[in-house]
N, C-alpha and C positions, 0 to 999 in steps of 0.2 A: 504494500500500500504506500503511495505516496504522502510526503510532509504534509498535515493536515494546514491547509492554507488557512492565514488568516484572514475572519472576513473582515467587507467594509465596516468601520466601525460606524456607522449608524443604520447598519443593519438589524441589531435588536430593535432598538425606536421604530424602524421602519415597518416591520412586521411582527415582532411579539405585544407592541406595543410598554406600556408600564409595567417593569417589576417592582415586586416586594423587599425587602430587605434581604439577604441571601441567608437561609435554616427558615426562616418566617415557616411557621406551624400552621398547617389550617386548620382552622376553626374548631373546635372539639364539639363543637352542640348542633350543629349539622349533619346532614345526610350526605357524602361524598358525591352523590350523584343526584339530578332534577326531578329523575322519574321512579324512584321510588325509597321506600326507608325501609333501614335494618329491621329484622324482625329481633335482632340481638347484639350487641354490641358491647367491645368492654377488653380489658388489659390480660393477659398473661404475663407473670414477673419471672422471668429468669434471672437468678443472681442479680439481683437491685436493677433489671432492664426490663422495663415496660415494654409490651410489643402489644399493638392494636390491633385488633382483630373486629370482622362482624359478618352472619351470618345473614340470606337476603333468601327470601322463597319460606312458604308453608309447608312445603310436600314433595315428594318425588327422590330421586337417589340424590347424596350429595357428590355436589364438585367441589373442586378447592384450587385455588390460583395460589402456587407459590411465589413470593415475594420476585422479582427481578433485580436488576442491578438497579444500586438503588440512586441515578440517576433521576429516575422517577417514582412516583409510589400508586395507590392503589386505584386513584383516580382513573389513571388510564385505563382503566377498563371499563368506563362509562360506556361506552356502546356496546358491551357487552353483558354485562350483569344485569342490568334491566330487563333486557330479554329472557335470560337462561332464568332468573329467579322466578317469570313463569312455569316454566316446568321442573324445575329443579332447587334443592337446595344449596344455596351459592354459599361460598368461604373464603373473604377474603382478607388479606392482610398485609402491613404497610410492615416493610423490614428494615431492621435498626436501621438507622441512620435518613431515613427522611419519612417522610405524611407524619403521622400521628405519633409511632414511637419513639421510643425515647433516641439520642443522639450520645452514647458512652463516647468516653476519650480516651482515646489512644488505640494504638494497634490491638492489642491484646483482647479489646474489646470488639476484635472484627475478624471472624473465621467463616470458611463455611460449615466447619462444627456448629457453628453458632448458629448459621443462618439455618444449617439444618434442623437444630434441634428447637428454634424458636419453633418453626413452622410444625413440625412434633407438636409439639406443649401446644401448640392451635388446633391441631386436629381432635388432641387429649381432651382438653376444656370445652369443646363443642359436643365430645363424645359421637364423632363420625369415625364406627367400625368397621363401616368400610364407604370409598370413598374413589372415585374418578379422581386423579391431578394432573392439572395442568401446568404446565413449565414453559415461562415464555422466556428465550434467552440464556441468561445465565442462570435463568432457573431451572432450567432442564437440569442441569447435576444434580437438581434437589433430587426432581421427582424419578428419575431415573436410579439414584439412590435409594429413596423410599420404595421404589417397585422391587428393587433387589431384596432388600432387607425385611420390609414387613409384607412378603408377598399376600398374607392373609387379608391383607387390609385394602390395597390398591384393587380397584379394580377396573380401572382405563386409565391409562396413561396416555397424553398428549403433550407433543410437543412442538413449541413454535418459532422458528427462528432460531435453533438452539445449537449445542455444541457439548460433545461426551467428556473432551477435556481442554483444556484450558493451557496448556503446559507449551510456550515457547518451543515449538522443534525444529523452526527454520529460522537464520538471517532475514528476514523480509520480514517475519511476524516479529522477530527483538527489535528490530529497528521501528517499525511500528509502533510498538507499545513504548518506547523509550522517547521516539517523538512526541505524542500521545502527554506521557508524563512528564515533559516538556511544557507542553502547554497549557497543562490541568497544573502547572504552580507558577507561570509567568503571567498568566489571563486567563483568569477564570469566566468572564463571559466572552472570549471567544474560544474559549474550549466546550461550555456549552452550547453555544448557537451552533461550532464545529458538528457535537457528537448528537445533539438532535435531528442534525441536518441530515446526518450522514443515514440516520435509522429512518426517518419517513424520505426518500429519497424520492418517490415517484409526484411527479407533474401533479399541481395545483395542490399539495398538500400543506398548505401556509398555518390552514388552520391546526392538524396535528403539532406541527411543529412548534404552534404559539404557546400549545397545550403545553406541549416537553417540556418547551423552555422555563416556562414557570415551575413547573413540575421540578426542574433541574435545582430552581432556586429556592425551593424548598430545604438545599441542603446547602452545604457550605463545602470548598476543596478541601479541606482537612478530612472532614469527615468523609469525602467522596474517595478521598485516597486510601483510605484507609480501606473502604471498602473494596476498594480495586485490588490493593494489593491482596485482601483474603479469597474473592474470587480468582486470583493467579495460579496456575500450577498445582490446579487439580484433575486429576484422573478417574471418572467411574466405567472406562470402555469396559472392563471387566465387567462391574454391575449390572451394565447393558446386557449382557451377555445372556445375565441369571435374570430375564425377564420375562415373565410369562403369560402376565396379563394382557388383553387386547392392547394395543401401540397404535397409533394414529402418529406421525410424522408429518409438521406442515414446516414448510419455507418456500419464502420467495425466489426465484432464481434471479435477482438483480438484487440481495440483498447484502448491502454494501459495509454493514456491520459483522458479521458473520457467513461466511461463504457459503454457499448453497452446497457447496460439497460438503460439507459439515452436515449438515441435514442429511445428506443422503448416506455418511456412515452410520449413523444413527439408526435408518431404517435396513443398512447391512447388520448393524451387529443385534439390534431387536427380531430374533424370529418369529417369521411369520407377519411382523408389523405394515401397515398399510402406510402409502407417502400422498400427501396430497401437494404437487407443484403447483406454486400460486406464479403463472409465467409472469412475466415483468412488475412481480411486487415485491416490497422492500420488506423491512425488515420486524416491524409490527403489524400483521394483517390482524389483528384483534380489533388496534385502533384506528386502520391505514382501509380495512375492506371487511370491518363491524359483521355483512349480511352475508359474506359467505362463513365466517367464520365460524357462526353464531350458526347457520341450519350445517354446517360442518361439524360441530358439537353435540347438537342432539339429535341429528343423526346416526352419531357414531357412537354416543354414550347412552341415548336410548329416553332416557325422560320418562316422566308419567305415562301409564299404558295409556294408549289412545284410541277411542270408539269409531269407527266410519260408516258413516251408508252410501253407500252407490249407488245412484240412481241412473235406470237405464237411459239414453239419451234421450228418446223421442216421450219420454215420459215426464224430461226438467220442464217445468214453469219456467217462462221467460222472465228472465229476474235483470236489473242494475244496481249496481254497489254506486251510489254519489258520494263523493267526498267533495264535505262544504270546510271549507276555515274557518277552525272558530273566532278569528281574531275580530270581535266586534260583530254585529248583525246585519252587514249591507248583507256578505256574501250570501249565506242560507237564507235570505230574501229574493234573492235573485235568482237561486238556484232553485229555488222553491215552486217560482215563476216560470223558470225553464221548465222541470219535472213537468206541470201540469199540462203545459204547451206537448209535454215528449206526450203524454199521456193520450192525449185528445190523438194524436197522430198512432200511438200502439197501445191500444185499449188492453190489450190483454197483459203488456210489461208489468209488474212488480217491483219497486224498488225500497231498498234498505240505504239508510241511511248513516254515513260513516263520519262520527264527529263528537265534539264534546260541548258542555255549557260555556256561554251563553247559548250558543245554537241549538244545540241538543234539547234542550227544554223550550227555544220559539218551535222546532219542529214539533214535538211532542202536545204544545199546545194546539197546535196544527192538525192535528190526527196522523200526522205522517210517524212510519216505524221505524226508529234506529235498533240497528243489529247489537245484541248484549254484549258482543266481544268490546265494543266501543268503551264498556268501563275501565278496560285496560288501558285505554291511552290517554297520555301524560298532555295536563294544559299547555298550550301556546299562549295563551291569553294571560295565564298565571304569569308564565317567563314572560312574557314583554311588560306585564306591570312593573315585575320585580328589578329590572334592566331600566330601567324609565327614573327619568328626577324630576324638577318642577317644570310640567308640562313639557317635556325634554325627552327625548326618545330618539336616536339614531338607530332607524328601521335597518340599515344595513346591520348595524351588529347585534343588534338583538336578532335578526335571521342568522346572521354570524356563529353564533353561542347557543342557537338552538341545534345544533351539529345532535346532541344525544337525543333531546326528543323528538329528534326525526328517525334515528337508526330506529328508535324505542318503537316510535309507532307504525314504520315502514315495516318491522317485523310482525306486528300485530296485525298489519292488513294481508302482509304474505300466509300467515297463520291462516287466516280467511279466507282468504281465496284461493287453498290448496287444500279447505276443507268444505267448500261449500262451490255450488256452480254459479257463476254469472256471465252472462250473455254479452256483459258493455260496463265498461269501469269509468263513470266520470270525475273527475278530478277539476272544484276551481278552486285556483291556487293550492295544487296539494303539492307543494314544492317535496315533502318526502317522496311520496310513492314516484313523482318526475325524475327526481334525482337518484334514487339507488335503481328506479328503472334504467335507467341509462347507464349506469354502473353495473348492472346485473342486466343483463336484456333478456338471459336465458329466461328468468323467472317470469314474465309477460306471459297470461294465457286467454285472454281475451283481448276484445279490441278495448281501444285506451281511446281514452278525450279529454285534453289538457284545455282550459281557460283560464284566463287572466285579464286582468283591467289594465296593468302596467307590464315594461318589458324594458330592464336593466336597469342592475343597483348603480345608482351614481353617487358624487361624492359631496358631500355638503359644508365642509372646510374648507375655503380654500387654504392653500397650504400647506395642506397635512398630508402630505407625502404618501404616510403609510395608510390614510384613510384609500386615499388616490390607486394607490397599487394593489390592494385585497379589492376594491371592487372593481377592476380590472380583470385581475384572475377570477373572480367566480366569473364575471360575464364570457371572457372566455374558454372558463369550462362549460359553461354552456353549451355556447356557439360548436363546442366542438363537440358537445355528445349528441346535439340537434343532428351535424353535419355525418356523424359516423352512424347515426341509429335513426335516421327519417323513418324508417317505418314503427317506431316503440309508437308515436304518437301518431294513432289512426289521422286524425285529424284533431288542430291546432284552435282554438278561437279565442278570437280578441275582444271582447267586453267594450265596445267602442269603434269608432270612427279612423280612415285612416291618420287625418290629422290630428287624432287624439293622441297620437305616437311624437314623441319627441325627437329634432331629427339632429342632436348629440350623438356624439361615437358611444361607443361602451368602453374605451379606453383607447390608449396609443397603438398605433398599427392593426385597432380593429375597426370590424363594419360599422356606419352606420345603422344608429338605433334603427328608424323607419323603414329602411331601404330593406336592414333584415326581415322584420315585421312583415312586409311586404309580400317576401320570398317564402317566407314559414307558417304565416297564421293567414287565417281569414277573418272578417270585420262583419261582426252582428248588430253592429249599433248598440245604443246601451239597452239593458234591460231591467227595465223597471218592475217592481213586484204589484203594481197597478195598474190601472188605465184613469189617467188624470180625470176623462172627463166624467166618471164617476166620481168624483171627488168634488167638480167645478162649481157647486152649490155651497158655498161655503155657511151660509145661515142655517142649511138643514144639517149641515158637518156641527155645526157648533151645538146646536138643539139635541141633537143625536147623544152630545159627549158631554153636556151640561155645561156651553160655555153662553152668558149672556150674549144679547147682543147690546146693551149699552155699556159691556166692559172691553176693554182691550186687553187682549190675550201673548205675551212673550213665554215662551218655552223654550230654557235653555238645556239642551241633551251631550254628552256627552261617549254615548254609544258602550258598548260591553261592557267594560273593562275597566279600573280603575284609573287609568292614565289621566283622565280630565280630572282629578279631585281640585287642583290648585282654584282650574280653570273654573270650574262652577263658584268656589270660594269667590274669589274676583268678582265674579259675577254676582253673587248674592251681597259683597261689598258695597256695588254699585248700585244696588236696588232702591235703597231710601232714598236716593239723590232721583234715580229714576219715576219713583213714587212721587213726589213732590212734585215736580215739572208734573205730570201723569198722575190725578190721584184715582183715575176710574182702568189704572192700568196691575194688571194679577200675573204675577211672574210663577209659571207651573216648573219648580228645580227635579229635572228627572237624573237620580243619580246616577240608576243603574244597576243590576242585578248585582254587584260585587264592590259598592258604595254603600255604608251604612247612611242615612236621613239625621241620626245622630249626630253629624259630623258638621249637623247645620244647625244654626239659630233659628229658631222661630222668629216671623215679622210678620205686623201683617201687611197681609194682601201676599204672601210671599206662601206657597204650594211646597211641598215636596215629596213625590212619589219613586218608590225605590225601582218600578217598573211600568210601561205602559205598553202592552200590545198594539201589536200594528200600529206603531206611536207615527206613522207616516198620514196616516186619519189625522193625527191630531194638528200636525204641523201643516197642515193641507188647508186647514183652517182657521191659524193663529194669525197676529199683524207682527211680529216678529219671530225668529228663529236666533238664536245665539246656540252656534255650534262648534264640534272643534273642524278640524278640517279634511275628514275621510269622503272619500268618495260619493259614497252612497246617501248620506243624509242630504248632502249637499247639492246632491240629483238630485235628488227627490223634490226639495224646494224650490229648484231651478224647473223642474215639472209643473209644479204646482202652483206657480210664479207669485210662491212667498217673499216676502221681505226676509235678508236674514245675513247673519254676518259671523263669519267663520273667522276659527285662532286655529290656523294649523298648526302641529307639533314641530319642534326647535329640533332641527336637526332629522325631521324626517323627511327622505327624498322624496316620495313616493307621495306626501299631502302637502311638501313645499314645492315642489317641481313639476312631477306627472302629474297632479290633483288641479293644481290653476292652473296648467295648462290647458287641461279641456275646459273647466270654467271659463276661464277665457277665451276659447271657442265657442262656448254658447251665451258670452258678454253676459257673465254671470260671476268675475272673481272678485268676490267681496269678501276679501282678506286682510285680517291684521296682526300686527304683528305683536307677539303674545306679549313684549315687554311692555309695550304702548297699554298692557291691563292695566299696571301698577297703580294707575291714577286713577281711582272709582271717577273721578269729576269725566273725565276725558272719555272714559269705559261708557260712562249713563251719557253722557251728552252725544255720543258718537254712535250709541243704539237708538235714540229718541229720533237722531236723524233719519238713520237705516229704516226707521219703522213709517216714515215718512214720504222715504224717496219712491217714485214712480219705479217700477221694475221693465225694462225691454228684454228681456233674456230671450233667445232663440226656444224655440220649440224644441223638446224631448222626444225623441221617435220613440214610438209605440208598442215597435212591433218587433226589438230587439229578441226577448226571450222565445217570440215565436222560431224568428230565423236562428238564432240556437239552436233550439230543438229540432229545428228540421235540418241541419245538416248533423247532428246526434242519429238522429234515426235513417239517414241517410249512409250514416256507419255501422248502425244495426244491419240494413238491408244489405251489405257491402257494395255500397256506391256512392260513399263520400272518402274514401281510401288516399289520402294525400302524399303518403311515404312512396 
């Protein structure tokens, strides 16, 4: 191996973004992972060393991840534990020297006796008598160890990325490691962006690597060497030998940490052992390729028994699986709209619904049926609250970070739909099942339908470099799993107009936005979950929903999720000043299903309801609108040619950028900017006016969700086929 090059030094800045202090512990009173929590958790003391352990899953046989080089800790196996602790019970745990155990000093304090026998005393305390392990790396010595020694106990062995020994036998590996130790005590960050770099090697991996990197700093060089040098010049090829439980053997053959020939003596000296070549992947496919790893697992270690029925083909119900976003309630309003348009055109379809609250409970009021597996999958709505500051949200990286609850719940819809039939999988905005499609194309079994309102993350700093380069890369990972897999997505649609497409690049040396859009999707117009001119009675709307007509009605909504709290605050700041100019004016505060009403003063004249159905009746009918800035509420008023005035969120592209720019297409962007709240006087006097001014907005087409569904069921019939 060659001198490990130093990087540029604003390479960390550029791409991992902010680190911690270097040892920084995470958090002890959390969950390591988004999507789900320990069902156990808690210390083993070896000789005065704490070692962290915790067990994930109800039922099923257990597995157990031995600690790795402890580089990184137990984190990285976020795309993987969430899944497996469906059917299995998971055992994971962080080895001296970084996550959660303890950090001892000095050599003495770092063997692979140690690392051994920690993970022992883990198995012991859990009381798994017998047990699958997994060995990613330089964990394979553990567990190939353990299969040796306690053969009564192991009963699959997995290995990934790994190596039987360890021991210097050529000139080119001394010189390696001595380089290597070279630069783990002159520069400790670029010895880590070095050794993170080197292990997710494979194209567009920014995000693993930002993971590592943190992960890295978790620990400190002392402590890292120390562990290095206990991992050195060890030998289990023997132990190999005495192996007799099932053996599974996984490596990348491009992985640049440990050579693929390493993997493959593994599977010579395990007899009988099966190899799974992962062709051009690096060196963690747990955290680098999560969906094959993960049905690679309990495939081969077997899981909870599981029931099937077969139905013979001419005997399936014609069924669709929708996947709505729960992120706020445009989307499952929309799609709601399409479904019934699909309907009218294939009476006999069936469709299940695949999604979580807020959505899941408008469809439920709806009478429509979500499928029960859907309790398994982890909030997006949760994660963007929690990602979110005052009224602040950069939508890029909260999609960024949602990286595990997407493996989490792309597994949970593969789960589905390899256990149940459907005829047409629609996906708006189900950026999971798009993405590990593309990633995985084998696993596609029916036709697919992708839709979106917008198309490429852009950057909303100017300046920031490394905002500027990660949305870059994901746009063109994109562009390039569109370009390798056109047939994954039967057919593409756009939720809008061609000039509702912005015509920005997606970054340096890539397509323009539109011109792509152009080439790939097709344009349904928007689609509305109504037809306005039901609506256009606005005294019978009012009478309907118990609003006077000698009051004036302002409704401020902030849609799903908690993100608007600041924003509605502001707003109920500026009320008495609004009241005063206006005293025959009744401001209805709709928090939102995941907003306490608590969180607000009582006034009067001042309303607050935690929920309001089909709350587009109501806005259809008020003399103002005070909204944030998503798409769909904001159509909807431009339908219904309310008065109304949006705050879009700070930092999000997608309602500062693509959002007014179609508002501004249909001379409708009545935007402000959210610092301009701070001033109740300026907030009340600049709504008073809005509720005033004449509206010209362009007309809403109609017939959006119809022409959806009809090129939907034109993929049904196989004759909307665009790949």
């Amino acid at each position: 191996m060659n001198t490990p090059a130093r990087p540029p030094p604003e390479r960390l800045a550029r791409i991992a973004g902010p680190l911690p202090e270097p040892g920084a512990v995470p958090h002890a009173d959390t969950s390591p992972y988004d999507t789900v929590q320990p069902v156990h958790e808690g210390f083993v003391d070896r000789e005065g060393v704490k070692i962290w352990y915790a067990t994930w899953g109800e039922s099923g046989p257990w597995i157990a991840f031995a600690p790795p080089f402890q580089i990184v800790h137990s984190q990285i196996l976020k795309g993987t534990v969430p899944y497996l602790s469906q059917h299995f019970r998971v055992i994971t745990t962080d080895g001296r020297g970084n996550g959660r155990s303890d950090r001892p000093t000095g050599q003495n304090a770092y063997s692979f006796d140690h690392f051994y026998d920690d993970f022992v005393a883990v198995l012991d305390a859990v009381g798994a008598e017998r047990v699958a392990v997994v060995g990613i790396s330089a964990a394979v010595l553990t567990v190939l160890r353990l299969a040796a020694e306690q053969p009564q106990r192991v009963t699959h062995v997995v290995t990934a990325g790994g190596f039987a020994d360890s021991v210097a036998g050529d000139e080119k590996l001394s010189q390696r490691l001595k380089m290597e130790g070279e630069l783990l005590h002159s520069d400790w960050p670029a010895y880590v962006d070095w050794f993170i770099a080197t292990i997710f090697s494979e194209p567009h991996s920014t995000k693993p690597y930002e993971d590592g990197v943190h992960y890295g700093w978790a620990t400190r060089a002392e402590w890292l060497d120390w562990c290095r040098n206990a991992w050195r010049g060890n030998d289990v090829r023997e132990l190999a030998r005495r192996v007799v439980c099932p053996t599974l053997v996984i490596h990348g053959d491009d992985d640049r940490r440990v050579s693929y020939a390493k993997g493959c003596e593994i599977h010579a000296l395990v007899e009988g052992s099966k190899m799974l070549t992962v062709a051009g992947g690096g060196h963690v496919t747990a955290a680098r390729d999560p969906v094959v790893f993960n049905r690679t697992l309990r495939e081969f270690i077997g899981g909870a028994a599981r029931q099937r029925t077969w139905t013979r083909a001419m005997k399936r119900p014609r069924r669709a699986l929708f996947i709505s976003s729960p992120i706020g309630l445009g989307h499952v309003q929309r799609d709601l709209a399409i479904a019934r348009e699909l309907r009218k055109l294939q009476p006999d379809l069936a469709i299940d619904w695949f999604t979580v609250d807020p959505a899941a409970d408008y469809l439920e009021r709806e009478g429509e049926h979500l499928h029960p597996i859907t309790r398994r999958l982890a909030s997006e709505s949760r994660h963007f609250e929690r990602v979110a500051g005052e009224h602040d949200l950069s939508a890029f990286f909260a999609l960024r970070t949602m990286d595990e609850i997407m493996s989490h719940n792309f597994m949970t819809f593969v789960d589905l739909v390899e256990a149940e039939h459907y005829d047409i999988v629609i996906g708006d905005e189900a950026w999971d099942v798009d993405y590990y499609y593309h990633e995985n194309p084998e696993l596609k079994r029916q036709p697919y339908v992708f839709l979106t309102d917008f198309v490429g993350c852009l950057p909303m700093e100017e300046g920031n470099e490394r905002e500027a380069a990660l949305c870059a890369d994901r746009n063109a990972d994109d562009i390039e799993h569109v370009a390798r897999y056109p047939y994954l997505r039967d057919t593409a649609i756009f939720v809008g107009n061609r000039e509702d497409v912005t015509e920005q690049s997606f970054g340096p040396g890539l397509p323009i936005i539109r011109d792509w859009t152009d080439r790939n999707f097709c344009y349904c117009g928007y689609c509305l979950p109504f037809d306005p001119r039901a609506l256009a009675d606005t005294e019978r709307m009012r009478a309907r929903h118990g609003y006077r007509s000698d009051e004036k009605i302002a409704i401020a909504t902030v849609g799903g999720t908690a993100a608007g709290r600041h924003l509605l605050q502001r707003i109920a700041a500026a009320f008495p000043r609004m009241k005063r100019e206006l005293p025959e004016l009744r401001l209805i505060l709709v928090t939102g299903p995941r907003l306490s009403t608590d969180e607000f003063k009582p006034q009067a004249g001042l309303e607050l309801r935690p929920y309001v159905h089909n709350l587009f009746e109501h806005l259809a009918c008020c003399d103002l609108a005070l909204v944030q800035g998503g798409l769909s509420t904001t159509m909807e008023l431009v339908a219904t040619r309310r008065p109304f005035l949006s705050f879009p969120l700070q930092h999000h592209f997608e309602q500062c950028l693509h959002v007014r720019q179609r508002l501004a297409n249909y001379a409708a962007d009545r935007s402000i900017d959210y610092p301009a709240t701070l001033d109740p006087d300026f907030l009340a006097q600049r709504a008073l006016a809005a509720m005033h001014e004449p509206v010209h907005y362009r007309p809403v087409e109609t017939d959006g969700a119809a022409r959806a569904a009809l090129r939907i069921a034109q993929v049904l019939d196989n004759r909307g086929r665009t790949g």
